[in-house]
Residue, then its C-alpha position, 0 to 999 in steps of 0.5 A: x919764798x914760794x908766795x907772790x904777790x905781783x902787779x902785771x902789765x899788759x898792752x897789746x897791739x888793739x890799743x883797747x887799753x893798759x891791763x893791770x892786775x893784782x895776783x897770787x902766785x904761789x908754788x907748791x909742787x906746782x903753780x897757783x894762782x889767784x886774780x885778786x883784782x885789775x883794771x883796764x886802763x883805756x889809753x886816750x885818744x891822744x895816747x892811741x894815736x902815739x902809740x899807733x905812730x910811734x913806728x914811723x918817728x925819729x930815734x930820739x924820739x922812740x926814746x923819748x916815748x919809751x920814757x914818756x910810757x914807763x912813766x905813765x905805766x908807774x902813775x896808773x898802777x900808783x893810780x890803782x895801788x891807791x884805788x884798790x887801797x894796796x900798800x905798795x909793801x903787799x907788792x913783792x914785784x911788777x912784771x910788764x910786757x911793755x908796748x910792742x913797736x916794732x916785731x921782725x924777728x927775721x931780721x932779729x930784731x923786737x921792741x917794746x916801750x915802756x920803759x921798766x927803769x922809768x915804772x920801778x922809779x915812779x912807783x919804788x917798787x922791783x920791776x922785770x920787763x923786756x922780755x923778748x929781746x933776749x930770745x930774739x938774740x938767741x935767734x928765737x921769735x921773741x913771742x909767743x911769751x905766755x905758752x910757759x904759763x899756759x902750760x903750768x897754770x892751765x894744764x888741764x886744758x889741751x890748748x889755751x887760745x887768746x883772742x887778742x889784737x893778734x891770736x895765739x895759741x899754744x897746746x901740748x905735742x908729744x910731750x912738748x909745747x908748741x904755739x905761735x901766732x895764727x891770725x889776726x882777731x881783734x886788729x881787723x875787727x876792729x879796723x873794720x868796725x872803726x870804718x863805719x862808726x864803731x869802736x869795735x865790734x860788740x859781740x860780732x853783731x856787725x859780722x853777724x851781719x854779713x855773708x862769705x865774700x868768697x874771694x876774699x877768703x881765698x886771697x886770705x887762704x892763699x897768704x904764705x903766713x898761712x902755709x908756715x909751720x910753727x913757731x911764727x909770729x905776727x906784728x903791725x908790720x904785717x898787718x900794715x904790709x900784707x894784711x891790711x892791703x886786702x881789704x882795702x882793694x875789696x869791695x864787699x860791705x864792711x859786714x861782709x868783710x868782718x864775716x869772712x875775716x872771723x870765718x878765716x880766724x876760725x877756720x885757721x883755729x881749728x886746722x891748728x887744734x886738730x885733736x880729740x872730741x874730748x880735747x877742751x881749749x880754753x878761749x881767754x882775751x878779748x875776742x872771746x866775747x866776740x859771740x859770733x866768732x865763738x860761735x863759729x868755733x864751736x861749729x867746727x866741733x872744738x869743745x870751748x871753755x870760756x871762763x870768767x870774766x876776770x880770767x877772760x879780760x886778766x890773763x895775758x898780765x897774769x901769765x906776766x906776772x909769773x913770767x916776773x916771779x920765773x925770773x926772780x928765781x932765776x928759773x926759765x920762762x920762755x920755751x924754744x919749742x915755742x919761740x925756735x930759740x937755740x935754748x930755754x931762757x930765763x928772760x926779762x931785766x929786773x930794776x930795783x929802786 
């Protein structure tokens, strides 16, 4: 079977909401895709706050939520089936990267929510999760994940770069491929955003804004994250342990505190994506409507590639839904050129009703 068409779930670490799309991948000496639908499921009030917690609760009850969201990830996707006007026998496979918790792959140790038994029962149809905590096993980061699709999906392109909750980026170095995370994007901007009122930042007008806070910066510059070479990863406990903390003590306005968090987030872009004038990057995920980030960008001389919208807002559940139709093949789907494994694995639990 070289045809695919898949549901892929995505939640990441902003908490903007729970990404479902419709795909086509098919094989054909080499991947294609096609995004033939999605939606965004914005998470509640209520729900946000749970998920933001849910590091802080006690062990019945991280197992509890764990059941609570698979469940909820099988209505939405039932919810989106029904809406689309899909029939559940178009639907060869789910593939969902859960909601990560808790990501300290020092101490060799991920988890993700989301139970993937708990979506293949509520909606009857195979499922493949959990992908990272094999990796980690394997001594890996467990993250970042979507390098494999970058690199079979957007060859064409010398980097790919999300600009997430947390930004990632992967590229090709002598013939092999190497990523990890650089920054946080969306997680602070929001952050800041949310302290005077706003949701988030709508197209980097609040940054705009601002000015350098020179200070700031170089305590930003001065973090060991910073120095790391890859693979590296980030997750809320760095946000929450040595990130965050930052712009707690500053002092400057809000303004001038999104200016330099997106300064530093771009600055740390381009001393990862030193390549030719000619080089493109491909710039997907939510920051990539972010105008004064992408601005910035473009100022320090890397030729962008925004693409649309369905693409910019898809991408992530996308790569997912392949990383589920790798693993149904039993072929490899996560990289240890990417992640610092001992080994390429095939990673992911497939659940059939």
């Amino acid at each position: 079977m070289n045809k695919y068409y898949v549901v892929g779930i995505m939640s990441g670490t902003s908490l903007d909401g729970l990404d479902v799309v419709w795909s086509k991948l098919s094989f054909n000496k080499a991947w294609f895709y096609e995004i033939i639908d999605g939606k965004t499921y914005e998470y509640s009030p209520r729900w946000k706050n749970e998920l933001k917690n849910a590091y802080k609760i006690k062990a019945r009850d991280l197992v509890f939520l764990d059941k609570k969201l698979g469940n909820y990830i099988g209505e939405k996707i039932n919810d989106f089936l029904k809406e689309k006007k899909i029939q559940k026998s178009q639907i060869d496979l789910i593939s969902s990267h859960g909601h990560t918790l808790f990501h300290e792959p020092e101490n060799n140790l991920t988890k993700q929510i989301g139970n993937g038994a708990y979506i293949c029962s509520k909606t009857k149809i195979k499922t493949v999760s959990d992908f990272r905590t094999i990796d980690v096993a394997f001594g890996g980061q467990g993250a970042p994940l979507v390098p494999i699709g970058d690199q079979l999906l957007f060859g064409s392109c010398k980097g790919c770069l999300n600009l997430g909750g947390i930004a990632n980026i992967s590229y090709n170095l002598k013939e092999k491929r190497v990523a990890g995370d650089i920054n946080f994007a969306n997680m602070i901007s929001n952050y800041l955003s949310n302290k005077i009122g706003h949701s988030f930042d709508k197209d980097g007008e609040l940054a705009k804004q601002g000015k350098i806070d020179e200070n700031l910066i170089l305590k930003l510059e001065e973090l060991d994250f910073f120095k790391k070479e890859f693979p590296k990863s980030l997750g809320v406990e760095d946000f929450n342990h040595w990130y965050k903390p930052l712009f707690e003590e500053c002092k400057s306005s809000i303004n001038d505190q999104l200016y330099t968090s997106g300064t530093h987030l771009c600055r740390t872009i381009k001393n990862i994506f030193n390549f030719d004038s000619d080089d493109r990057l491909l710039i997907t995920g939510g920051g990539a409507y972010n105008k004064f980030w992408i601005n910035k960008i473009k100022e320090l001389k890397i030729k962008t590639v925004i693409p649309e919208t369905k693409l910019i807002d898809f991408k992530e559940a996308l790569i997912f839904s392949l990383l589920g139709v790798l693993k149904l093949r039993s072929e490899i789907n996560i990289l240890a050129s990417v992640t610092g494994s001992s080994k390429d694995l095939s990673a992911g639990v497939i659940h059939k009703p």
